[in-house]
C-alpha positions in Angstrom: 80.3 113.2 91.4 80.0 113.2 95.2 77.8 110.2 97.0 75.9 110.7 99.8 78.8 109.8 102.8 75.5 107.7 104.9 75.7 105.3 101.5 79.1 104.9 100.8 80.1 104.5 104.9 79.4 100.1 105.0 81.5 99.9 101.9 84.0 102.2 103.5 83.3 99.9 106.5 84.4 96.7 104.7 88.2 97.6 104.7 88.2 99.8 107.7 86.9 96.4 110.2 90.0 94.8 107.6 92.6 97.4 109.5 92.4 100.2 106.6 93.5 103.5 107.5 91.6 106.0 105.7 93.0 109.0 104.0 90.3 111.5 104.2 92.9 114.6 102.8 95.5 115.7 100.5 98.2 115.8 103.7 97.0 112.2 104.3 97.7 110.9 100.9 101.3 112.9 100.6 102.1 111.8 104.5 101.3 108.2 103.6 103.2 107.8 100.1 105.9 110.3 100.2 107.2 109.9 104.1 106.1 106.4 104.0 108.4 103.6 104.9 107.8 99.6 104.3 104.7 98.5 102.0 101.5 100.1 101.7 98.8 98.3 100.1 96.5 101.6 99.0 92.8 101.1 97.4 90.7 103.0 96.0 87.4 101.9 96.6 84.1 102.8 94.8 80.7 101.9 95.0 80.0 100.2 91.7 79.5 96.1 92.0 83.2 94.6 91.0 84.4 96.9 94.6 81.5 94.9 96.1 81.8 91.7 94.6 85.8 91.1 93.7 87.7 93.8 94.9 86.4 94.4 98.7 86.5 90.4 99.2 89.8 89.4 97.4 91.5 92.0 99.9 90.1 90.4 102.4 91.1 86.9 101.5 94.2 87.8 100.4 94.8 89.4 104.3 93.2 86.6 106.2 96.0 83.9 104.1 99.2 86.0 103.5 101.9 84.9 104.9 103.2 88.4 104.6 101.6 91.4 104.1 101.9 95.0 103.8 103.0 97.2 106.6 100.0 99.5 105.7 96.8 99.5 104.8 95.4 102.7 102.9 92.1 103.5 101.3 90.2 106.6 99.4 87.0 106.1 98.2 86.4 107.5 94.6 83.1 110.0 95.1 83.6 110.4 99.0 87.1 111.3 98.8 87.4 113.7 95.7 90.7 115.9 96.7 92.2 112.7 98.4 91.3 110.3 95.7 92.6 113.4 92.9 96.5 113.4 95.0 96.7 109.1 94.9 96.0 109.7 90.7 98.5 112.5 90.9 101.1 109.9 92.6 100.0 107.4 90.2 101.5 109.5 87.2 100.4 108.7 83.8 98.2 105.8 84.8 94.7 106.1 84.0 92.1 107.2 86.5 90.7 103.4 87.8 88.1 102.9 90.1 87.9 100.2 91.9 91.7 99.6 92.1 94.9 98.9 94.2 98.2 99.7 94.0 101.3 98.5 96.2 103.5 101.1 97.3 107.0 100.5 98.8 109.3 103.3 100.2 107.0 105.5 98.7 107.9 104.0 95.1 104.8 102.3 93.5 105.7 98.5 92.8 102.6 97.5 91.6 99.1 98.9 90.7 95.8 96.6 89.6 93.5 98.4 87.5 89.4 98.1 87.3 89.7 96.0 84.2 91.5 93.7 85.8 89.3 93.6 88.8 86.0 93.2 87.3 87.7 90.4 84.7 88.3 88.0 87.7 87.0 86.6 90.1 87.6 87.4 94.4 90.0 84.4 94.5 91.9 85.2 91.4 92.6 88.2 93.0 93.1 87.3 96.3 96.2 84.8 94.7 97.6 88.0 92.8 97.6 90.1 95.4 98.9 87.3 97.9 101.6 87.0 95.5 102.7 90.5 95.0 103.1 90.3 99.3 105.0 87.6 99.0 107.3 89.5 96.9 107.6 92.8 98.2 106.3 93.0 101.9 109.5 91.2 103.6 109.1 88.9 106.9 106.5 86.4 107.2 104.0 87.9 109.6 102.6 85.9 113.3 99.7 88.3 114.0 98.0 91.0 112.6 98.5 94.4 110.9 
């Protein structure tokens, strides 16, 4: 299912204004995870209400306090971004199609991916302490501005 792109552009909003790069095509996704170098921190963002209410806000939490953080920031949305979204589960391998849901790439090996259920199960600050966490442990140098 495709959504109307005027709908889905503020949610798209919320983690581009968080310094998201969005990967609108197949080249995108390969470019980003397969020449990639350092940590990416890739979403896959979706309309329904755990993106709104957990997953969107914990990412932003967890950017806002992170000592570290991820070199990258990437994002497809799930029912704007059909071909892009289909590559990241391609990457993904046998894990289960999941929207809303995050996974933590580094030197274009996945490290780490959060899954839906464990999205809408917590809360934003649950989260944002997971995925502070999984920085702490795989994105290197404490950082002193910015992405």
């Amino acid at each position: 299912m495709r959504y109307d792109p005027q709908m889905i552009q503020p949610y798209r909003d919320e983690l581009t204004r968080l310094g998201f790069k969005e990967l609108r095509t197949v080249e995108d996704v390969d470019r980003s995870i397969l020449e990639g170098k350092g940590t990416n921190l890739l979403v896959i963002n979706s309309v329904c209400g755990c993106a709104a209410g957990k997953a969107r806000p914990a990412i932003g939490i967890a950017l806002q306090n992170a000592g570290v953080r991820p070199d990258t920031l990437t994002t497809v949305f799930a029912g704007g971004d059909i071909e892009s979204t289909a590559r990241v589960r391609e990457h993904l391998g046998q894990i289960p199609p999941s929207s809303p849901s995050m996974a933590l790439w580094k030197d274009g090996r996945l490290v780490e991916f959060i899954p839906r259920y464990l999205i809408e199960s917590r809360d934003a600050g649950t989260i944002a302490t997971h995925l502070t966490h999984l920085f702490e442990e795989h994105c290197g140098q404490p950082t002193t501005t910015g992405n």
